[in-house]
N, C-alpha and C positions, 0 to 999 in steps of 0.2 A: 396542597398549596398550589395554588395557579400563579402563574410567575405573568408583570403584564408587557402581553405579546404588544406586537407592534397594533395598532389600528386596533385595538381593543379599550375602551375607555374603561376608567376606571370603577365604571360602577356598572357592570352589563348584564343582559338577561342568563337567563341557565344556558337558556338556548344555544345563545353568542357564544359563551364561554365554552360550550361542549363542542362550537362547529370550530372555533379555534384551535381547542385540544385537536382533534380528530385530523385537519389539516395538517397540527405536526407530528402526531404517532403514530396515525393509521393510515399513511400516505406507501410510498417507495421507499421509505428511512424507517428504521427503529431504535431505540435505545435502552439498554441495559444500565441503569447506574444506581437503583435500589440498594444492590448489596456495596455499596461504596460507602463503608464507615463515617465520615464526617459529612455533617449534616449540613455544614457550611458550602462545600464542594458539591452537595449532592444538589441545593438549591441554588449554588449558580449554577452548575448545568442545566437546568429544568429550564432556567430566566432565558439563560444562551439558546437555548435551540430553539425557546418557545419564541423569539422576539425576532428571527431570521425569517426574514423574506424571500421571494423569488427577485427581485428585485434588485437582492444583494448583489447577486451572479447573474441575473441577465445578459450584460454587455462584456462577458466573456464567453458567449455563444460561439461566434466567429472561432476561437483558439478551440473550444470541443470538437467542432465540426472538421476541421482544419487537423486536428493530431489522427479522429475517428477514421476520416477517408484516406489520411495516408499509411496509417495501421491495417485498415482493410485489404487494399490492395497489396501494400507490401507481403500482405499473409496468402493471397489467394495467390500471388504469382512464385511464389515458396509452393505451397500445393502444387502447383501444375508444374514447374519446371523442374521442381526437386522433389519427388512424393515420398522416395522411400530415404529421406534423409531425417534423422531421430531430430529433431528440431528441439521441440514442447511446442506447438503453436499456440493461438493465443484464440483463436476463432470463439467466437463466444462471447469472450471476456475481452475485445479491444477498448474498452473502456477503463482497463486498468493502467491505460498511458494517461488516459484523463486526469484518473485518480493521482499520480503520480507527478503528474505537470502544477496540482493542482497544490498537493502538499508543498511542493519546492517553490510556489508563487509565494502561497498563505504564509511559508515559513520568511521571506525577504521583507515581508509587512510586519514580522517582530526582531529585527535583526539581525537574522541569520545572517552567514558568508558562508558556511561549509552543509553541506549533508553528506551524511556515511550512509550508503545505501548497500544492503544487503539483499540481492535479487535472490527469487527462484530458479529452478529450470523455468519454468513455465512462464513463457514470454519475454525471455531473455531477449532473443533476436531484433525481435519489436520495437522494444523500449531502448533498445542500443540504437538503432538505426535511427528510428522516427524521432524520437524525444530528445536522443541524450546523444545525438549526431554524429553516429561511429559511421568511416566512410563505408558506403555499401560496394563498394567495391571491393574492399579488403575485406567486408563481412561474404560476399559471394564467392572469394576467393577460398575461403573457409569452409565453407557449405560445401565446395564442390572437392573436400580432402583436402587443402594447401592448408599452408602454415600461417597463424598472423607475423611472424618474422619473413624476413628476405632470403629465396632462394640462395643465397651464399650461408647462408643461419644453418650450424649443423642441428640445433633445438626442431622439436616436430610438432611444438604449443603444446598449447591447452587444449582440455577436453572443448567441443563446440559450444555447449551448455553453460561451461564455466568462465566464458570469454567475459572480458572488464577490461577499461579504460576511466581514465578518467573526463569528466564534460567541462566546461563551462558556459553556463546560461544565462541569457540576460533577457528582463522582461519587461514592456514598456511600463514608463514612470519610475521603476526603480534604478538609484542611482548606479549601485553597487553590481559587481556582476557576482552570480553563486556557484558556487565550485561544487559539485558532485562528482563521491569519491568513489566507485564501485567498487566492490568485493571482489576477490577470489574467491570462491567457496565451493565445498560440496553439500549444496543447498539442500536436497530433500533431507542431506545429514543435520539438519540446522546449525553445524556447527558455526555457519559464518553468523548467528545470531549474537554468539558473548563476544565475538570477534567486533564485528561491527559496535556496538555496545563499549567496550575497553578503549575502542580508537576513537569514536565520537567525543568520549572523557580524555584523551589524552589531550586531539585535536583542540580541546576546547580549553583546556588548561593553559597550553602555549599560546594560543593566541591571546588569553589576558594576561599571561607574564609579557608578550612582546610590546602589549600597548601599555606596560607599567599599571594596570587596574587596582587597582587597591580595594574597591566593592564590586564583587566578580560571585556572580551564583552559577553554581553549574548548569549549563546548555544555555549560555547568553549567546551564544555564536556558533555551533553545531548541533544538527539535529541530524540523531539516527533514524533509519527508514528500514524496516525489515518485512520482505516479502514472505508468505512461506503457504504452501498449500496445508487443506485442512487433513488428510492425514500426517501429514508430519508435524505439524504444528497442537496435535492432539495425540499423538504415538510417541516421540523424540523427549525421552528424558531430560535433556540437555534443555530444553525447553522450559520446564518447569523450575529444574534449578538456576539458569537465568533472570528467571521472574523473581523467585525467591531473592535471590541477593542484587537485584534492581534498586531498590529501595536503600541500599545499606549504604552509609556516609561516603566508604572509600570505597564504594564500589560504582554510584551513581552515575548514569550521566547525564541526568536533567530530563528523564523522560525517551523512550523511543514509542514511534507510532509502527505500529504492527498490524500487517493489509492481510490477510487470511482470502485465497479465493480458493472458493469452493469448487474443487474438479470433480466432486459426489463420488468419485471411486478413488482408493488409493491401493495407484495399479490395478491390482488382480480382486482387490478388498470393497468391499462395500462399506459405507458409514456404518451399518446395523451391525458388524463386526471388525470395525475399527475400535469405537469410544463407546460407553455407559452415559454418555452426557448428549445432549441433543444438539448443543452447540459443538466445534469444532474448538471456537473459542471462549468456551465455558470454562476452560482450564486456567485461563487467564482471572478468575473470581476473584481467587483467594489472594493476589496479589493487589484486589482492592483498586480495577484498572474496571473504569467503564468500558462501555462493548457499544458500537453502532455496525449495525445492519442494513446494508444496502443492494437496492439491486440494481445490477449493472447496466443494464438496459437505460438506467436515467442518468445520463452525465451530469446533470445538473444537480443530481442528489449526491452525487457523488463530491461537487464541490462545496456543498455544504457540507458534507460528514470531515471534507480534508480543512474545512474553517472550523467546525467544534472541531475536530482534535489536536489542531497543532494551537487552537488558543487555548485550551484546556492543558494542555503540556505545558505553554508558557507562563499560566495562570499559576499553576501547584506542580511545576515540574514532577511530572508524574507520566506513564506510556498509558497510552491509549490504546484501542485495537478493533481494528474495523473487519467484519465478517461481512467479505465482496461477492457478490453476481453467483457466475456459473459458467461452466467453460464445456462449451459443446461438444468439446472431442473427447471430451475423458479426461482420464491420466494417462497415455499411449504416446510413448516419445514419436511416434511416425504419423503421429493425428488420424490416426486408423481407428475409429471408436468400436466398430463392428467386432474386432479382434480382442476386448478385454469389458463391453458392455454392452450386450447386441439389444437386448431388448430398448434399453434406456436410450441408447443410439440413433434406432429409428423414430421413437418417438419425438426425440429431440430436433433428428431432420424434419421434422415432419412444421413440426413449428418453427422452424427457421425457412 
């Protein structure tokens, strides 16, 4: 079934119709959603991605380039001032603020006011700083062993990794500002995944009891966001029993979108002896949850996989799960790839 794309008439050559296809599957994006049971779902995905333009997202170039340059530099002067500090850096993969800037726009354009975001280690620093506007001072205070409390504070904080606050964002045209909830967690443990999940459902319940709602579907006003690398998010049992009871009435909450970036080692572990499946997030199937594929490198692709998925969530309240980029330093809390994949390493510097 060819779904009709945009600027495709409705009666066209084979030709036309294959350079359309090929445009939207055989590009920087991919899409998984064959094994999605309902036939109804599976063809409007097919319509939705097939009728997106570049055009859509053009004239949010300026906000890519804008988050890209200051993720950049904010990571390189982490390298050089601070090297042997366990960060997770983000080198590689700075397009996963994109990604994330991008979900919390997409999401104010169906009504959102709250996201429940569950970070990984990996680019925690980044995405606090740059995006989600934690002062860098009090982040540098951190880095360098201090406390995020006050020298009188007998507390010694949190782990560096597990640092959260909460944002609020506002994005031009919309009226409303969007509150972003960050996680505590011990993220490679995925446990902050049912966590995040449980609160986006609570979150989302009080606020239609506040406004009196009387026709109220779960996640009309909170959307969950869960980061997780692909070994843990492919090893982490917890995982799969999330998925599992996703779906289930009193357990729902309207869908979470799940970022998967591929660090190709976990830790000490290679993919070929992590999973039997070739995706990371292949494990997400049976939960009957499409799969988009992105590679990092195009920010722009990236804004489209964060418009199908959170209009896909809002469409059939259902999690989506997007399998991201690649991250140049590995898995090596001190961004030392050399120490835990030397070969893949140099290779890697070699093309950056």
């Amino acid at each position: 079934i060819v779904a009709p794309a945009k600027g495709l008439p409705p009666k066209a050559s084979l030709s036309a119709i294959v350079s359309a296809l090929q445009k939207t599957y055989c590009q920087n994006i991919s899409y998984e959603f064959e094994h999605v049971m309902s036939s109804a779902a599976r063809q409007w995905f097919a319509g939705y991605v097939e009728s997106l333009t570049s055009q859509d997202i053009a004239w949010r170039k300026d906000r890519f380039h804008e988050l890209l340059a200051k993720t950049e530099v904010f990571e390189h002067f982490l390298q050089k001032k601070l090297p042997n500090v366990k960060r997770y850096g983000l080198e590689g993969s700075e397009s996963i603020v994109v990604l994330l800037d991008q979900l919390i726009f997409e999401a104010t354009q169906h009504g959102i006011v709250d996201i429940v975001a569950g970070l990984s280690h990996r680019g925690r620093m980044s995405i606090l700083a740059n995006l989600l506007e934690y002062p860098q001072d009090e982040m540098l205070r951190k880095l360098r062993g201090g406390s995020e409390f006050s020298d009188e504070s007998p507390h010694s904080g949190d782990m560096l990794v597990d640092l959260a606050k909460p944002a609020t964002l506002r994005y031009p045209g919309v009226e409303s500002p969007v509150n972003v909830d960050v996680l505590w967690n011990a993220c490679h443990l995925e446990s902050g995944m049912p966590v995040g999940m449980g609160k986006s459902r609570t979150k989302d319940i009080n606020i239609a009891r506040a406004q009196n709602r009387r026709s109220h579907t779960i996640g009309d006003h909170v959307l969950s966001v869960s980061l997780h690398g692909d070994s843990s998010f492919a090893g982490q049992g917890i995982v799969a029993e999330s998925l599992g009871m996703s779906g289930l009435a009193h357990f729902t909450n309207g869908g979470t979108v799940h970022v998967v970036i591929n660090n190709q080692v976990g830790y000490t572990t290679p993919a070929s002896h992590t999973r039997t499946t070739r995706y990371a997030s292949d494990i997400a199937k049976f939960a009957d949850i499409p799969i988009i594929h992105v590679n990092g490198d195009y920010p722009e692709e990236l804004a489209r996989a964060a418009r199908t998925a959170v209009a896909y969530r809002q469409k059939f309240r259902k999690a989506s799960t997007k399998s991201f980029g690649k991250c140049a330093v590995g898995n090596d809390g001190a961004c030392v790839p050399m120490a835990k994949q030397p070969t893949d390493s140099s290779f890697v510097g070699r093309g950056h």
